[in-house]
C-alpha positions in Angstrom: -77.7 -37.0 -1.3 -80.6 -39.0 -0.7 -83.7 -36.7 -0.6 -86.2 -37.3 2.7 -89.8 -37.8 2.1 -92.5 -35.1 1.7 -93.9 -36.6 5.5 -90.0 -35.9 6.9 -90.1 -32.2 5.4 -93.1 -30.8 7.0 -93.7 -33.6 10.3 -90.2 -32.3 12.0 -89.5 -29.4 13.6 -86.1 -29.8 15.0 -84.9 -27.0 17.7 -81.2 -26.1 18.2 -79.1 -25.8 20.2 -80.5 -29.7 21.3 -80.1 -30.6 17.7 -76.4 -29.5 17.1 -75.6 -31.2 20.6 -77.1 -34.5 19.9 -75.8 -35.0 16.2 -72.0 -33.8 17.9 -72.8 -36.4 20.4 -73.6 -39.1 18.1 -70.5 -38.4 15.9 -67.9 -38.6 19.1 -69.6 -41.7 20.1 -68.6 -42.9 16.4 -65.2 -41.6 16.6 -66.0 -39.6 13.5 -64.0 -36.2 12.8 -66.5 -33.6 11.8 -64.7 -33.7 7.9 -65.7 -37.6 7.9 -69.1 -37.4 8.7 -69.8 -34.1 6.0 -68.5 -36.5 3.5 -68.9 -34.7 0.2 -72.3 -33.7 0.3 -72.1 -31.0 2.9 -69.3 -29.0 4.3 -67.7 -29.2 7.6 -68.0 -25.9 8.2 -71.5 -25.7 7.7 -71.6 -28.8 9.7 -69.6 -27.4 12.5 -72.3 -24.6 12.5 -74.9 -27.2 13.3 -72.9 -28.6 16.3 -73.1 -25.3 17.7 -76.3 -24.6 17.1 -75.9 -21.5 15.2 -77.4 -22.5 11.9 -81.0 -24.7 11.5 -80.9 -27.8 10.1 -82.8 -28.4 7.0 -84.7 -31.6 6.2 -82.0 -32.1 3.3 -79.3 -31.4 5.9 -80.7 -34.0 8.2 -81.4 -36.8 5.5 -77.5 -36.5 4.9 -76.8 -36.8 8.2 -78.5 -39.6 9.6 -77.7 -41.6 6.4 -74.0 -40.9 7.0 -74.6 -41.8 11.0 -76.9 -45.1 10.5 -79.6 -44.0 12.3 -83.4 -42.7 11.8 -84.2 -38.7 11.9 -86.1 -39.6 14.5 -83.3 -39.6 17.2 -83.1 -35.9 17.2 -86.9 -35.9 18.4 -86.2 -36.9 22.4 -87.3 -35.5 25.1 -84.3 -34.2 27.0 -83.8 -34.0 30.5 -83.6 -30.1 32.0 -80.5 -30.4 33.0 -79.1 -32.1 30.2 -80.4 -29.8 27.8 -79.2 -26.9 30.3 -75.6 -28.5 29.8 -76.0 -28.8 25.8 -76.6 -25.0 25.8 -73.8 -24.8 28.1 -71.4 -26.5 25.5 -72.5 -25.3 22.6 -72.0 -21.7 24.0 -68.4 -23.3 25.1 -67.4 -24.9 21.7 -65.0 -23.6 20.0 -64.1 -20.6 22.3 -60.4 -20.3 23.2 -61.5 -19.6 27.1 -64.9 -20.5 28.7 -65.1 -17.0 30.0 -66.5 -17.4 32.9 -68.7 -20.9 32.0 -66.3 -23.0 34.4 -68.4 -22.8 36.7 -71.9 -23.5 35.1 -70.1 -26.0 33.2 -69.2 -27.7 36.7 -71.8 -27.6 38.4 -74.0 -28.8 35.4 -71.6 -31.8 35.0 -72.1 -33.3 38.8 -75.7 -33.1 38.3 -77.1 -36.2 38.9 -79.7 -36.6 35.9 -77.1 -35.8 33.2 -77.9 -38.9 31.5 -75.5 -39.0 29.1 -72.0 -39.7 29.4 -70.9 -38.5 26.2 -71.8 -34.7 26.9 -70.3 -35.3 30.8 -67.3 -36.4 28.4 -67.4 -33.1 26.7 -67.7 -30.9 29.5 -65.0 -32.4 31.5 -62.6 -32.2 28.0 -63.0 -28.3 28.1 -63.0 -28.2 32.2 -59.5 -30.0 32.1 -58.5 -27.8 29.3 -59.4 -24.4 30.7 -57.9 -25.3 34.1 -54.5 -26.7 32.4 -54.5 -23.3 29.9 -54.6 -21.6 33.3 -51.6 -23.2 35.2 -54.4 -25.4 37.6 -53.2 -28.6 37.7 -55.0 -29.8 40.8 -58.8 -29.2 39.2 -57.1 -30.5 35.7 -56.1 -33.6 37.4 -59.4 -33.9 39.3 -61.1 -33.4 35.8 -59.1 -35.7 34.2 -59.9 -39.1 36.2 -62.9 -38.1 36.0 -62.8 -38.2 31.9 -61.2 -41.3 31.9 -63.6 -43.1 34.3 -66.2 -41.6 31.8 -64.3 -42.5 28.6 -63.9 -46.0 30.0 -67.7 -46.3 30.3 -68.6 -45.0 27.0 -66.2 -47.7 25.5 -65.3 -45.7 22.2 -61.4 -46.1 21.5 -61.0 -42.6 20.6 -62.3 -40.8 23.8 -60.4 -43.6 25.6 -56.7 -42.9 24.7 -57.2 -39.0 24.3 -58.3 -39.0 27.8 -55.4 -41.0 28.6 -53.0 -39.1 26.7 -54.2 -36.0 28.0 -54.1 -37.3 31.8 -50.5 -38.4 31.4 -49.2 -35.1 30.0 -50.9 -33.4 33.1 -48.7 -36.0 35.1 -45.9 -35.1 33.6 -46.6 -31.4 34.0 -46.6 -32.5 37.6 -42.7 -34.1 37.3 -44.7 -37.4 37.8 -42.8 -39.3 34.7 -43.6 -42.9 36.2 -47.5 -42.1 36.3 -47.0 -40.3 32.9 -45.1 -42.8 31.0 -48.3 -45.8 32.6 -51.1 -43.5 31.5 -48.9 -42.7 28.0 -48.4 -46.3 27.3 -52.0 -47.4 28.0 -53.3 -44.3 25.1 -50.7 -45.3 23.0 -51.6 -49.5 23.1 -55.4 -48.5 22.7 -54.6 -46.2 19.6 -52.3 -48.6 17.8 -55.1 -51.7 18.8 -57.8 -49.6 17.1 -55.8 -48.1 14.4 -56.7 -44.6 15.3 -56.1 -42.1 12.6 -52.0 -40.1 12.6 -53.9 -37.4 14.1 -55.0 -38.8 17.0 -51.7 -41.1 17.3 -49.3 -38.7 17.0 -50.1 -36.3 20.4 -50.1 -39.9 22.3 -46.1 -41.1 20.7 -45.6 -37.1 21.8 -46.2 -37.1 25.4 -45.2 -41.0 25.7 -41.9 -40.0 24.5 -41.2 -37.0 26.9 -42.3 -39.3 29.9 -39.4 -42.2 28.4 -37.0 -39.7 28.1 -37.4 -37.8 31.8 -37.0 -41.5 33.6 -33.8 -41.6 31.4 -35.1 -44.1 29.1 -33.5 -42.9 26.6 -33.2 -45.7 23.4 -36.9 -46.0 23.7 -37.7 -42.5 23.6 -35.3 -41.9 20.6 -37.2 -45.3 18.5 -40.1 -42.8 19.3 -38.4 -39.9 18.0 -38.1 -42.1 14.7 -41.4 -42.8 14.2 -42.4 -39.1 15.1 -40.0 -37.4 12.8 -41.8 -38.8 9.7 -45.4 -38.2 10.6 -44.7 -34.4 10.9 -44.8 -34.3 7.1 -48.3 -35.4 6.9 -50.0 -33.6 9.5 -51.0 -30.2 10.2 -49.1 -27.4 10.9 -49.7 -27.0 14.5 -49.4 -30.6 15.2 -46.7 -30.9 13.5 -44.6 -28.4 15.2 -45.8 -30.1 18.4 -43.8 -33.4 17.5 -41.1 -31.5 16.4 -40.7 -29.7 20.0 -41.6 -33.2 21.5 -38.3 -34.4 19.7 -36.6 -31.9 20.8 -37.0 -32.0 24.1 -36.3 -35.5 23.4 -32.8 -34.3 22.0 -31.9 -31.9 24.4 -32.8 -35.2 27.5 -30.1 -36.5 25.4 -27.3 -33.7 25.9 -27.9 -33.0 21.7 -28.7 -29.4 22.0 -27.8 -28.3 18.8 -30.3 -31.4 17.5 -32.8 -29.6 19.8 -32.1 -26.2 18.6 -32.6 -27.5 14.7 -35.9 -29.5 15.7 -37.6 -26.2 16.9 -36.1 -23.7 14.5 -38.0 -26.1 12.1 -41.3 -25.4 13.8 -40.7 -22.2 14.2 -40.6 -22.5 10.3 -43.4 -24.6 9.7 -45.9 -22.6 12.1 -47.1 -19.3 11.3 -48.7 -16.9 13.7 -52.1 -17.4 12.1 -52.1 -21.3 12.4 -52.2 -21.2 16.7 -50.9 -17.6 18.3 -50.8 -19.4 21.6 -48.5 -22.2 20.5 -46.4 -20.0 18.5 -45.6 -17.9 21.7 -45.2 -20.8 24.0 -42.7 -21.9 21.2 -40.6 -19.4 21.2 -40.6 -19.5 25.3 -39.3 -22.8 24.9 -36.7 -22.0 22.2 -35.5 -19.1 25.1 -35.0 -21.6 27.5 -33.0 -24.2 25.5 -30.9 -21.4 24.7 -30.9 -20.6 28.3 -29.8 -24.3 29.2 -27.1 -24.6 26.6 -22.8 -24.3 27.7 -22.6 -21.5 27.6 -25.9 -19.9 27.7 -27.0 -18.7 24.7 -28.2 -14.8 25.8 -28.6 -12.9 22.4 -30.9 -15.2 21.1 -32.8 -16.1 23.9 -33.2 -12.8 24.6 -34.6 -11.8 21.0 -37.3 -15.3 21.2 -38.6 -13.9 24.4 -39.0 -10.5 22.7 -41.0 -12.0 20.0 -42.6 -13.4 22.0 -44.1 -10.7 24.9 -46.6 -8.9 21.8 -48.5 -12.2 21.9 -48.4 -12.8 25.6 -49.9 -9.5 26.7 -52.1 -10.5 23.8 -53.2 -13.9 24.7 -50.9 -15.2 27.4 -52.5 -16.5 30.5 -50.8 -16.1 34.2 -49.4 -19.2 33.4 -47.4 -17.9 30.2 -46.7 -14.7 31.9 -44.9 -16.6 35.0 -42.7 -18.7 32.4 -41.9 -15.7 30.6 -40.9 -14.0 34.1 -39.0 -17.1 35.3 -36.7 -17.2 31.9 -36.3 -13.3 32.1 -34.9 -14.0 35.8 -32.6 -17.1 34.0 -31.4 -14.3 31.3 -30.6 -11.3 33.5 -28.3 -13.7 35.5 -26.9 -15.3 32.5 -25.8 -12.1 31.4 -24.3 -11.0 35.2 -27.3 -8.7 35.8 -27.5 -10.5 39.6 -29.4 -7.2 40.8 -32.2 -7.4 38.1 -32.2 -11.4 38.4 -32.4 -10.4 42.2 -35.2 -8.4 41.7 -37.3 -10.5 39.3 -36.9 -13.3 41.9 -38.8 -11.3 44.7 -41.7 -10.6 42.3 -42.0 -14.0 41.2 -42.0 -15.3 44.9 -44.9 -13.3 45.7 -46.7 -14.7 43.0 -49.2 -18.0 43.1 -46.8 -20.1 41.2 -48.6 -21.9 38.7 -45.7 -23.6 36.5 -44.5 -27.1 35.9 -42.2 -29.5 38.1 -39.3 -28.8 35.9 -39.7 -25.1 35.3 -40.1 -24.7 39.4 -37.2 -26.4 39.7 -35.2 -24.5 37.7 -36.4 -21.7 39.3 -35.5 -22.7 42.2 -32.5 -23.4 41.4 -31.9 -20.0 40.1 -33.2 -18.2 43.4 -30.6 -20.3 45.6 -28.1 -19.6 43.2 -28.4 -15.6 43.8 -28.6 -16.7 47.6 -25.3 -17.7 47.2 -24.3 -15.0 45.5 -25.6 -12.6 48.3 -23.7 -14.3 50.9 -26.3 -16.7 52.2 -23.9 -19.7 50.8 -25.2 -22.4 53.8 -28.6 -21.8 53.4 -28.3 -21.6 49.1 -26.6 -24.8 49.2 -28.7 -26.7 51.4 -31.6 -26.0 49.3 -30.0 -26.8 46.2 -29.0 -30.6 47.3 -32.4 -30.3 48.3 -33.8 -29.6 44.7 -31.3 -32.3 43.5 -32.2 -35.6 45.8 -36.2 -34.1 45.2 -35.6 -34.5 41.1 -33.9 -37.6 41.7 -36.7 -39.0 43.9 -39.0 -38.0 41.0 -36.6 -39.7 38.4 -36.0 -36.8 36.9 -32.4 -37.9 36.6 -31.3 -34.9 34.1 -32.2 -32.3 36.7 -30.9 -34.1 39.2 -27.6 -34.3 37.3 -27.2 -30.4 36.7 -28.4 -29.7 40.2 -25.7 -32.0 41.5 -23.4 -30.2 39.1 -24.2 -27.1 40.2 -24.2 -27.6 43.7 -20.5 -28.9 43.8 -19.6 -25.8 41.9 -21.0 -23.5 44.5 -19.2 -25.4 46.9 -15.9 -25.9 45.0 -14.5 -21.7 46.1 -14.7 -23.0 49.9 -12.9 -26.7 49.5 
């Protein structure tokens, strides 16, 4: 590591957290991961440190640095708007945390200021707004955050910002049931990424959520060519990531009526992931491996019951109100799977008195399962009614596999009276 001069030792006086937020900001404008930039002569860890302005940077530190970034020390000695610095402290309190805890709104309000001069902090801030609100079931603010970080990412110009914003924007569309605006907003990450050869890691969670949105419009031979150039990345990647393809894939498979495919896929990443690696995904795994057992002819209770067991330790844990309505919703699918109609009955009325904060297709399942025990009560007009309502929604929505099993259900419910 090149050594800085005796001037650059004693002349500098650099102050975090400024410091940490202006060398993060000149890494993502570089598209550098924080590994990449350490290089070999510092760790990223102690780098990471930096970012987040708990450790002071040394002269030596600093030499590396702007050596490794191109540019002169003296880019870390700008005056900084108040409020821009006010929103660097904001961030590098934010970093790293698994919830803002309370920041969203400081965070907001310091992100619509109109002297934030920089779009590469706004960037930031509407990355962990969007995240937060999506964590929390809000899709509405994570949408609203989410143009917004594309119009940002567009201005800034830097590939990488570009198709993550993307890519993240069309997996909140999809979250929506919207698969047409998914797959447009999935496509355009995916074209930037391949254009700018952007590293597995940041290619991978695009071919993810582009594949999911080809599948739900009941494109299936393009989302399985997907599937195939997935399947091999998931050796090379981390853990976590890695068992996000393979659930990808398998939701991929199950679009495609292969549920014992799907089941194979996600036992895999139940494998591959341990607790340790990301508690949160490992939970929201195991809800998902409940519900494909839940989905499958016939329903597969024993062992969805015994993944959603696993999993409640973890949700009381760490589980938002968003986990702790899917967990409700498949308890409610598994009590009537097993012929417990008066406990499915009853976990129906709590979860309609609840703020419902799930996805398209998890509301429509759900609602298919509350007009189901409507007809089962008797109320077999109104239960059906609602249920060729459900099925002409998913279809308007291209949804065409839910629209298939409502339809399928529906004429069953109607086939005791013909």
């Amino acid at each position: 590591m090149t050594e800085p001069s005796v001037g650059d030792r004693t002349a500098r006086n650099w102050t975090q957290p400024a410091f940490g937020a202006r060398l993060k900001q000149l890494r993502i404008e570089r598209g550098l991961s924080q590994g990449a930039l350490a290089g070999d002569g510092m760790s990223a860890g102690y780098l990471s440190r930096l970012e987040r302005g708990q450790r002071q940077p040394t002269p030596r530190a600093v030499a590396h640095l702007t050596a490794r970034l191109g540019v002169p020390a003296s880019v870390f000695d700008e005056t900084v708007p108040t409020s821009q610095q006010h929103l660097q402290q904001l961030l590098a309190t934010a970093t790293g945390a698994s919830e803002l805890n309370g920041l969203e709104t400081a965070l907001t309000e310091a992100v619509e200021s109109a002297d934030v001069a920089s779009p590469e902090l706004r960037w930031q801030a509407l990355w962990l707004l969007a995240e937060h609100a999506g964590r929390h079931g809000d899709t509405a603010t994570e949408l609203r955050h989410l143009r917004e970080l594309c119009a940002v990412a567009d201005s800034i110009g830097a590939p990488g910002l570009r198709s993550r914003a993307k890519s993240r924007l069309a997996r909140c569309h999809r979250s929506l049931g919207e698969a047409e605006q998914a797959l447009r907003y999935a496509a355009d990450a995916a074209a930037i990424a391949r254009e700018h050869h952007l590293p597995e890691t940041e290619l991978l969670p695009i071919l993810l959520v582009l594949a999911s949105a080809e599948a739900e419009l009941g494109r299936l031979p393009e989302a399985s060519a997907l599937v195939q150039e997935i399947l091999p990345l998931t050796e090379r990647v981390p853990a976590a990531l890695a068992a996000q393809a393979l659930w990808a894939s398998a939701t991929v498979r199950g679009r495609q009526g292969d549920h014992t495919g799907a089941q194979s896929l996600l036992a895999t990443a139940l494998e591959r992931l341990d607790s340790r690696d990301d508690l949160s995904l490992w939970m929201r795994l195991r809800l998902t491996v409940a519900s494909l057992h839940l989905q499958s002819k016939p329903p597969r209770t024993a062992e969805a019951a015994a993944h959603l067991a696993q999993a409640e330790p973890a949700l009381r844990l760490i589980g938002t109100e968003l986990h702790r309505q899917q967990f409700l919703t498949l308890k409610a699918h598994l009590a009537f799977a097993e012929g417990a109609i008066d406990q499915a009955r009853e976990l129906c009325a709590e979860i309609d008195a609840l703020d419902l904060r799930l996805t398209f297709r998890d509301r429509h399942r759900y609602a298919v399962l509350s007009s189901r025990v409507q007809i089962l009560d008797g109320h077999v007009d109104e239960g059906v009614r609602r249920l060729r309502q459900l099925a002409q929604q998913a279809e308007d929505t291209f949804n065409m596999d839910l629209a298939a099993e409502t339809w399928r259900l529906t004429a069953e419910a109607l086939a005791p009276r013909s």
